[in-house]
Every structure is written in structure tokens, then in C-alpha cells.
N, C-alpha and C positions, 0 to 999 in steps of 0.2 A: 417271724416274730409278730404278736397281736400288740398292739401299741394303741393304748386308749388317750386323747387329750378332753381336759375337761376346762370349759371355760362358758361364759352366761352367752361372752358374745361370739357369732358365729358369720366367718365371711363365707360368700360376700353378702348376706343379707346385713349385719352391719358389718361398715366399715374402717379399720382402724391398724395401727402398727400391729399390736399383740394377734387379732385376730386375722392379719395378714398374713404372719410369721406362722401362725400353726397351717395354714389352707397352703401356702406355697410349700411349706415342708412336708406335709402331708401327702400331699399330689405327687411329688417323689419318691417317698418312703412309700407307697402305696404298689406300686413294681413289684416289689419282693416281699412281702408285707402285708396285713390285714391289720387297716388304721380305721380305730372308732371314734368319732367325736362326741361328748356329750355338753348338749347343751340347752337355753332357753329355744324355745321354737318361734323361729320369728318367719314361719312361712306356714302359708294355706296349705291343706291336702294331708295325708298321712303325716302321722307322727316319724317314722325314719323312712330317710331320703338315702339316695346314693350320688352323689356330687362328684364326679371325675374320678371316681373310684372307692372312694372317699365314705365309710358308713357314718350317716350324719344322723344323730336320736335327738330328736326334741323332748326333752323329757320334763316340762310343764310350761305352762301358758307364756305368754310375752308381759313382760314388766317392764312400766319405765325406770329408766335406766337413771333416772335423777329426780329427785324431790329436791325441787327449785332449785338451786346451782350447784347440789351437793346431790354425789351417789347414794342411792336409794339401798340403806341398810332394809328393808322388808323387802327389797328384789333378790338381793343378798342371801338374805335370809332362808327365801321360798327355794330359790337355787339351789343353796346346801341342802335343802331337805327335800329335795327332790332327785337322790340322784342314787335310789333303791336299783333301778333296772340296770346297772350298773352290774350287779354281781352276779347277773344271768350271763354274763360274758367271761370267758378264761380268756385272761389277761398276764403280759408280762411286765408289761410297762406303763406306769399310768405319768404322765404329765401335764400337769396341773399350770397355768396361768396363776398369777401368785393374787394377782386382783382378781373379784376383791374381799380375795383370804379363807370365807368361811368355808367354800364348799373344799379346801383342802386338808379337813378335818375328817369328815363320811369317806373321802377320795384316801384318807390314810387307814380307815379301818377296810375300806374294799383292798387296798392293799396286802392289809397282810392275810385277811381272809383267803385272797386267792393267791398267794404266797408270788404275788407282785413286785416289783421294784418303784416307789415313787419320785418320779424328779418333779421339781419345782420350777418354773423359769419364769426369771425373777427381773420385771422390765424396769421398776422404780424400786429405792429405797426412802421410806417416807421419814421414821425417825422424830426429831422432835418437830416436822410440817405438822403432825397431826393435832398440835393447838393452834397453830395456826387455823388450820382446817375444822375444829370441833371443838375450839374454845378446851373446857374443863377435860371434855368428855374425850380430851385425843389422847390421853393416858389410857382409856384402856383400848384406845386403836393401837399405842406401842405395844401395848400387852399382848393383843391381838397377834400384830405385825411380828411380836420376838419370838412367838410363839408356834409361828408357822415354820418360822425358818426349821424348826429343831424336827419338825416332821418328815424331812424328805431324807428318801436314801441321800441324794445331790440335789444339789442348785446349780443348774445354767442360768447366769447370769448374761444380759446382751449388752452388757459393756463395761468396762475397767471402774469408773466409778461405783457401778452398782456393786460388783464385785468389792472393791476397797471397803465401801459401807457394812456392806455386809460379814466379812472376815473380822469385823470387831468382836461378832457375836457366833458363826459358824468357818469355820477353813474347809468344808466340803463344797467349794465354789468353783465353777467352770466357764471363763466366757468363750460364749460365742455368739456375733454380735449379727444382728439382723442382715437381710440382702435383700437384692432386686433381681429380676430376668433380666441380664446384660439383653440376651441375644431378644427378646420381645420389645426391650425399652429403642434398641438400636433400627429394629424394623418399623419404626413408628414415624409417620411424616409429622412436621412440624404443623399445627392447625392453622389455617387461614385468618381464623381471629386470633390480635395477637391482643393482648394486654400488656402492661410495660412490669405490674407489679402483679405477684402472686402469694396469696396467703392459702396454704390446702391444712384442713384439720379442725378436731370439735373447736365448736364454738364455748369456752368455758374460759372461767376467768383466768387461769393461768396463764394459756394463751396470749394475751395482754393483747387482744387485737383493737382493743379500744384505744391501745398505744399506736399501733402503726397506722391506723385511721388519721391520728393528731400528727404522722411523720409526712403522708406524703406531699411530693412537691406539686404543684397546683396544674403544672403541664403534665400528671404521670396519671395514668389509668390505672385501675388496683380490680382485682378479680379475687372474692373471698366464697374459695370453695368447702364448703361444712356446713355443717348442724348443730345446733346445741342451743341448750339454753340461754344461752347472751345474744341468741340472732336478734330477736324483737330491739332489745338494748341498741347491738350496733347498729341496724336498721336506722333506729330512729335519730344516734348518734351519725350516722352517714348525712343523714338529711341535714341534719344543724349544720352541719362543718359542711355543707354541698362541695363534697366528694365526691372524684369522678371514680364510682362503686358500681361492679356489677358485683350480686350474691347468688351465687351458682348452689347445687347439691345435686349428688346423685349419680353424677357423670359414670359412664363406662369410662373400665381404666382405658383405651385406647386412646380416648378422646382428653381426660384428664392430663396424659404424658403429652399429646401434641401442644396441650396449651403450656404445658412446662416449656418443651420447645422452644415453640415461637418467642416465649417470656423472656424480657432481658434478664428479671433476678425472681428469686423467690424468699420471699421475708418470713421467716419463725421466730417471732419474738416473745416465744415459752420462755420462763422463769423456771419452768419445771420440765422437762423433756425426759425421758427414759433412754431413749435411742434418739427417734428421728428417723424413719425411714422415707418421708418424704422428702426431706433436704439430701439422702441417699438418690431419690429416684428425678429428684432433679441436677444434681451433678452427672446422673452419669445421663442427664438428657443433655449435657452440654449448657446447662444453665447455672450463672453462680448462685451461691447461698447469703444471705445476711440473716446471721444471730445471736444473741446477747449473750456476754460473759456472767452469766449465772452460773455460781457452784455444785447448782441442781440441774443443769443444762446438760445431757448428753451430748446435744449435737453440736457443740461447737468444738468438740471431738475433731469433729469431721472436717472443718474448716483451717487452712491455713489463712491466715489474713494476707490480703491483698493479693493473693495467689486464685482460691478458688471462689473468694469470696471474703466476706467480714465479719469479725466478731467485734461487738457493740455493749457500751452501755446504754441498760433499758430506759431509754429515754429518748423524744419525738423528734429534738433535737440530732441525736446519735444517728437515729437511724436514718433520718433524710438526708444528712450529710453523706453517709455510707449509700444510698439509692443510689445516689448523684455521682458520688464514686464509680459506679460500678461502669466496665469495660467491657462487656461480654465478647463481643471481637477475639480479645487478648487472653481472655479465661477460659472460651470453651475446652480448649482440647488439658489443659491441667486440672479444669475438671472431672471431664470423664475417666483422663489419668488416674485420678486420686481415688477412685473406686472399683478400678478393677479386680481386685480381690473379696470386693462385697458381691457373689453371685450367691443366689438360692442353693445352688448344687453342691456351692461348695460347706455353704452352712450347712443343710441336708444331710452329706456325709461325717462333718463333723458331729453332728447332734447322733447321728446312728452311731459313731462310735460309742459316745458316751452309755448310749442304751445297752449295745453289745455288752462291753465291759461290766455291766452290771450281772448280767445272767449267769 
């Protein structure tokens, strides 16, 4: 089977859930299979690469990826309209990243042109966020947003919420929800540096890291690993509160997962979470999770309270009390319990079914 994914961002040059989920499944399905990525080019040298098997197209220049703490609709923009070389490939299957939106417009007429199947896989439903998000202007993001939906053969959905959201408006929904390498996370020593708290993921306001900044307790170390636009913010918001803060980026995942390890908890205190595959890759490091009861919050999915971890209200209060809580002694092993069914191989096979059944 030729199986195209099309998305701006491209691991591991960036780093992210979405762009995690295609590079892990890809490098599987690529066995029996001819998988093309198309994307922004975020690496020096030739325009296509091969990555673990993997045909990687950079198919126009690097854009940043945010105009000031909001995704960058002209990155958007050049993306969709860059993604002509596309149709030089016979294709059976194209799957589309559903963020953010446009380029699965071009991605539906290569479609049918080369008498393809399109899926969607659809990590957030956003809905009426988008005035939150864009004031006036997030009406025609839902216009946008309802409008995608109608284009795919299916929607893979990564997880039951997204799915419920989404069946208001199409019933061609499938979840199947993100994973980790049980067997690479397991072979990983715990890292010699240990921090007591961990935050991994963009630095963006949803995140609410400027909340867990205001949570910790004055004896606890906090390691905030990401990027984003709100670093400078909490930066300088770390120094008022003299927080005891390291700010990490970049890490090999090797190194990343030992500091999960060593960590007593890891804190995601998103409002907005799609999935969560970090709070995935630190449970099954043996470390619990703490995160807040948001209705847009994937991952507290994941969480049993007081078992593998906590679900919190977002607030500074909430979650220092939950720090303080935590046992990890007593949680590791109903941790790693609690995700043995979240492995890549197994998501991998599920997602090729869906594609077979299409042909």
C-alpha cells in the first residue's frame, strides 16, 4: 500500500503529540509499505530525505509556526498551497493531520484525482474555543473547522471525546488513541538528575504553566521541558516567584524519558489537551500524572485519581495540594499497569486496518 501523511509539522525536527503519532506509525507501516510524508522543511540539505524508511518531502520553506501566541494562519496558508508535488506520487491513502485545517482542502482534490482514499485524524475538536481564540473572527475557524470534517473518506479520531464532539456533525468516526514503545520506554535507566516536578510540552497559553509555576511547594524542584512562545513570560515569571526552575528543550527522547524516571510526578495542567501523550509516556515510566478536570482535557482520560495520579481543579491551590499528595512508591506499578494497551504496534495495526478497509 502507498500511504501519504500530510502535516506542516514533521518529527523529529519539531516535536509534538500529532507529529509523534505519524513518525511512530509510519516507521511501522513502512515494513510492508511505501509511506510518504509531506511537509514544511524544517532541515538543511535536500528537499526529500529518507528517515528510517520513511519518504520525508519538504515541500516549501520553514515558517514560524505562531504570530505571537496565536498559530500563524500565512504558515497555514503557504502550507496548503504548497503541496502540488503531491500528485507526482500514486497514492492510496492520504492522511491528513486535521491541524491546522487548510492544507486538507488541496490534500482532498489530490485525492480524488489519483482516485485515493482520504482520512483525517482528528487530535482536538475546537467548536465554539474559536472565539475564545479569535474573538469575532472564530466563526469562520468553525466554518473552517465544520467543514473539514465533511471532506474525508473517515476520521480517526485519538480519543472518545474527540470522537463524541465530532458525531454531532459526521458518524464516520474511528478512535484510536495515541501510544508509546512500551519495550524502548522499559529499556531506559532512570537519569541521575532527578527533579521532584515535571512539566514536558509547548510553551502556549493553554498549557497554564504560569499556573503550575504559582502551585509549587517551596521544598520541590520543577523542570519545564518545551518551547513556545510564553518561555520569555514564564522566564521572567520564574524569577519574581524565585522558583526553584530548570528550563530544558531539545532533549533526546532517551534522556527525556530517564528524567520522567527519576521524577516523582509530572504536572499537565492543559485546559485543552487532545490526547496527551506525555502523561502516556510518563505513566508507563513508572511516574504518576497530575491534571485538571477540564471538559477539553483528553488526558485525564488517562488518570484514575489517587491511583495513578490526580485530577485537579485548575488552580495553584489544587495542584500543590495534589504535588504533596503524590506517593510514587505506591503508584509506580498501577501506573505502568494502566497503559499497557497504549503500545505503537498496537495502534499501528489498528490504523492499517482502517486504511485496508478502505481500498
Amino acid at each position: 500500500m502507498k500511504i501519504a501523511y500530510v502535516t506542516d509539522v514533521i518529527y523529529p525536527f519539531v516535536k509534538g503529540g500529532a507529529e509523534k503519532r505519524i513518525y511512530e506509525v509510519s516507521r511501522r507501516l513502512v515494513t510492508d509499505n511505501e509511506v510518504h510524508v509531506f511537509g514544511i522543511k524544517w532541515w538543511t540539505g535536500h528537499d526529500d530525505i529518507v528517515v528510517d524508511g520513511i519518504n520525508i518531502h519538504g515541500i516549501c520553506k520553514p515558517q514560524k509556526l505562531y504570530s505571537g501566541e496565536k498559530r500563524s494562519f500565512s504558515e497555514a496558508l503557504q502550507f496548503a498551497l504548497s503541496l502540488m508535488p503531491m500528485f507526482k506520487y500514486d497514492l492510496d491513502v492520504i492522511d491528513c493531520n486535521q491541524f491546522p485545517y487548510l492544507h486538507c482542502f488541496p490534500s482532498r482534490l489530490v485525492a480524488k484525482v489519483k482516485n485515493a482514499s482520504l482520512v483525517i485524524t482528528w487530535h482536538e475538536f475546537w467548536g465554539d474555543y474559536w472565539y475564545e481564540y479569535l474573538g469575532r473572527s472564530g466563526l469562520i475557524g468553525k466554518i473552517v473547522e465544520k467543514s473539514t470534517m465533511k471532506l474525508a473518506d473517515t476520521i480517526i479520531a485519538v480519543s472518545k471525546n474527540t470522537k463524541k464532539d465530532l458525531n454531532r456533525f459526521v458518524k464516520n468516526v474511528t478512535v484510536i488513541p495515541n501510544g508509546v514503545d512500551l519495550g524502548l520506554i522499559n529499556s531506559i535507566k532512570p537519569s541521575e538528575k532527578m527533579y521532584d516536578v515535571l512539566f514536558v510540552g509547548r510553551l502556549i497559553p493553554e498549557k497554564n504553566v504560569d499556573i503550575l509555576l504559582r502551585s509549587m511547594p517551596e521544598n520541590k524542584s520543577l523542570a519545564i521541558i518545551g518551547e513556545g512562545p510564553e518561555k520569555e513570560k514564564l522566564v521572567s515569571l520564574s524569577k519574581e516567584l524565585r522558583t526553584n526552575v530548570t528550563f530544558k528543550s531539545g532533549l533526546p527522547y532517551e534522556e527525556l524519558i530517564g528524567l520522567m524516571k527519576s521524577a516523582e510526578v509530572l504536572v499537565l495542567p492543559s485546559s485543552r489537551e487532545g490526547f496527551g501523550i506525555v502523561a502516556l509516556e510518563s505513566l508507563a515510566s513508572g511516574t504518576p500524572v497530575i491534571t485538571v478536570n477540564s471538559k477539553t482535557n483528553a488526558a485525564k482520560d488517562l488518570i484514575t485519581n489517587g491511583k495513578n495520579g490526580f485530577i485537579v481543579n485548575l488552580s495553584p491551590k489544587a495542584i500543590n495540594s495534589a504535588i504533596l499528595k503524590i506517593d510514587k512508591p505506591n503508584m509506580t506499578k498501577t501506573a505502568q499497569d494502566s497503559v499497557t494497551d497504549y503500545d505503537w504496534n498496537i495502534t499501528s495495526h489498528k490504523i492499517f486496518n482502517v486504511y485496508r478497509s478502505l481500498i
